[in-house]
RODO-2510 file (C-alpha; in nm, 4 decimals, decimal comma):
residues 110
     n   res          X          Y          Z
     1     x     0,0000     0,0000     0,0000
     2     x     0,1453     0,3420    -0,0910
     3     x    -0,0054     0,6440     0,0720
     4     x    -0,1089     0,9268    -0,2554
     5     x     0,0866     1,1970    -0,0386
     6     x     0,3946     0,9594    -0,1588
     7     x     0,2938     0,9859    -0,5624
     8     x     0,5836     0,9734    -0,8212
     9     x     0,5469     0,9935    -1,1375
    10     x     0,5759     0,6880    -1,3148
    11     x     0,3936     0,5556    -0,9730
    12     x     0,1570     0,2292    -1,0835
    13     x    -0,1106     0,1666    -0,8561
    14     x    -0,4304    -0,0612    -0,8703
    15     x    -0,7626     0,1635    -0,8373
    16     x    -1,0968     0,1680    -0,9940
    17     x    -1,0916    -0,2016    -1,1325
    18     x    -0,7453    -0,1290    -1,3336
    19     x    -0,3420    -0,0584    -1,3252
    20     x    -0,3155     0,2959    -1,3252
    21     x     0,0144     0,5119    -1,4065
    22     x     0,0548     0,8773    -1,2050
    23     x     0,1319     1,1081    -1,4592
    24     x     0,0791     1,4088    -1,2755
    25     x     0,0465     1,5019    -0,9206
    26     x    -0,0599     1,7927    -0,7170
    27     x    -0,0378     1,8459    -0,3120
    28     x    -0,2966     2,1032    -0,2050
    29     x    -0,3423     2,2097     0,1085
    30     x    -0,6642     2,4506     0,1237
    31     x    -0,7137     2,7499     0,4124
    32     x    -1,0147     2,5490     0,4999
    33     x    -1,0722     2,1817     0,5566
    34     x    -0,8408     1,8556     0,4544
    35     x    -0,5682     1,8622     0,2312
    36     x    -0,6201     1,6810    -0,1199
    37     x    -0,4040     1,5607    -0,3688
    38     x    -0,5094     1,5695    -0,7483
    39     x    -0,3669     1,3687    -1,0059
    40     x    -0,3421     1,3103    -1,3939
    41     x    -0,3648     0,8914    -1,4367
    42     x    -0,3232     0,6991    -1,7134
    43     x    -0,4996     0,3197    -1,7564
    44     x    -0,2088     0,0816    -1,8151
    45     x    -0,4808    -0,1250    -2,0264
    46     x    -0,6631     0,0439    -2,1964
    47     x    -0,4739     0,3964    -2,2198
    48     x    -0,7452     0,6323    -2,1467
    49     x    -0,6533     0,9317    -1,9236
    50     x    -0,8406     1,0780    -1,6075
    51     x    -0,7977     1,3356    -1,3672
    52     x    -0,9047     1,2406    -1,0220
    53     x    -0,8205     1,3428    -0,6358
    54     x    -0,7843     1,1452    -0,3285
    55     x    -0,8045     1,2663     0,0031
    56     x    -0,4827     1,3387     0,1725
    57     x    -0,3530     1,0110     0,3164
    58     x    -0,5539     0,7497     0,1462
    59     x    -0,4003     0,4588     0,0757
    60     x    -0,4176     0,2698    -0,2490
    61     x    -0,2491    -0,0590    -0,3284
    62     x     0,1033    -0,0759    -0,5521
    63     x     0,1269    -0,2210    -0,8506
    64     x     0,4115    -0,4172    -0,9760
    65     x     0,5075    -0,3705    -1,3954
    66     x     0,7530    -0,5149    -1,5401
    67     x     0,9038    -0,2297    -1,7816
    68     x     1,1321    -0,4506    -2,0755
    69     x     1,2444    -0,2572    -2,3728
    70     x     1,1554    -0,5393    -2,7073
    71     x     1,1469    -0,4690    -3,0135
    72     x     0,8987    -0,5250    -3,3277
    73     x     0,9432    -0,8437    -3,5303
    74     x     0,6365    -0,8598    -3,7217
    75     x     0,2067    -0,9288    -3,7560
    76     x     0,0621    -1,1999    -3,8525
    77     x    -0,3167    -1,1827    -3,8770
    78     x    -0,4099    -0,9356    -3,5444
    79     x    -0,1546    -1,0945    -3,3411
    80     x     0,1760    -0,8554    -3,2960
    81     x     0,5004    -1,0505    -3,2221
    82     x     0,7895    -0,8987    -3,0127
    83     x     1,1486    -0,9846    -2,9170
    84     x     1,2903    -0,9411    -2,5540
    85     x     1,6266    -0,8229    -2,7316
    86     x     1,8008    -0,9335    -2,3441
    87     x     1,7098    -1,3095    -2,3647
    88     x     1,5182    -1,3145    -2,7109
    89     x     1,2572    -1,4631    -2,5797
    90     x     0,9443    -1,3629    -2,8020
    91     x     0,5773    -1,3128    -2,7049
    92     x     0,2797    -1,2428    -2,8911
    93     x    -0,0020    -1,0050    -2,8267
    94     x    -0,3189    -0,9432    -2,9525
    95     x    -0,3458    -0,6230    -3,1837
    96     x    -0,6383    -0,4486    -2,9564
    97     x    -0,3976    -0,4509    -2,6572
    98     x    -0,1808    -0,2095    -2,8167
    99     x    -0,4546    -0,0070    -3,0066
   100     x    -0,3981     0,2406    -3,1954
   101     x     0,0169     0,2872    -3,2124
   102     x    -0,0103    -0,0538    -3,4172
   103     x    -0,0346     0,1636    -3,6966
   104     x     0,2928     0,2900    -3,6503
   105     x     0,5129     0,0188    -3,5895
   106     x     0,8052    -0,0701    -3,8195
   107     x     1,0459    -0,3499    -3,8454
   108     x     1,2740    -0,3399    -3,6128
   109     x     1,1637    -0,0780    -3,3926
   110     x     1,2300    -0,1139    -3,0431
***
């Protein structure tokens, strides 16, 4: 559990049925009443954007993402395959889970 007074950005936390990436982050502390903190968040999944605030102090769950950098081999059908270019290990992904940067993939690209 990380507390939101503790944001980063680059932070992934679970919330609101999803992974979630802090993009932004802002303390406020009002004259009157509780501090707040208001954030910019980015669905890991499905790549839509929100703005949302938490109360000061709430406490959300972490979660862990594995970051690799691979790189573009090629498409076959609407499945996209990629290279770990560590281990090359490939994987394959469906097409909708990247959306629409598909479009703009090349050979190669890492």
């Amino acid at each position: 559990m990380i507390s939101v007074n503790d944001f980063k950005t680059g932070q992934t936390i679970q919330w609101n049925n999803g992974v979630w990436s802090v993009m932004e982050f802002l303390h406020v502390k009002p004259g009157k009443g509780a501090a707040f903190v208001r954030t910019k968040l980015k669905n890991l999944q499905k790549g839509n954007i929100i703005e949302t605030t938490f109360r000061g102090g709430e406490k959300l769950p972490v979660a862990n993402v594995e970051r690799k950098e691979m790189q573009y081999l090629y498409k076959t059908g609407d499945r996209i395959t990629f290279m770990d270019t560590s281990t090359y290990d490939q994987i394959e992904v469906g097409e909708d889970t990247i959306g629409e940067p598909v479009k703009y993939l090349k050979d190669g690209t890492k």
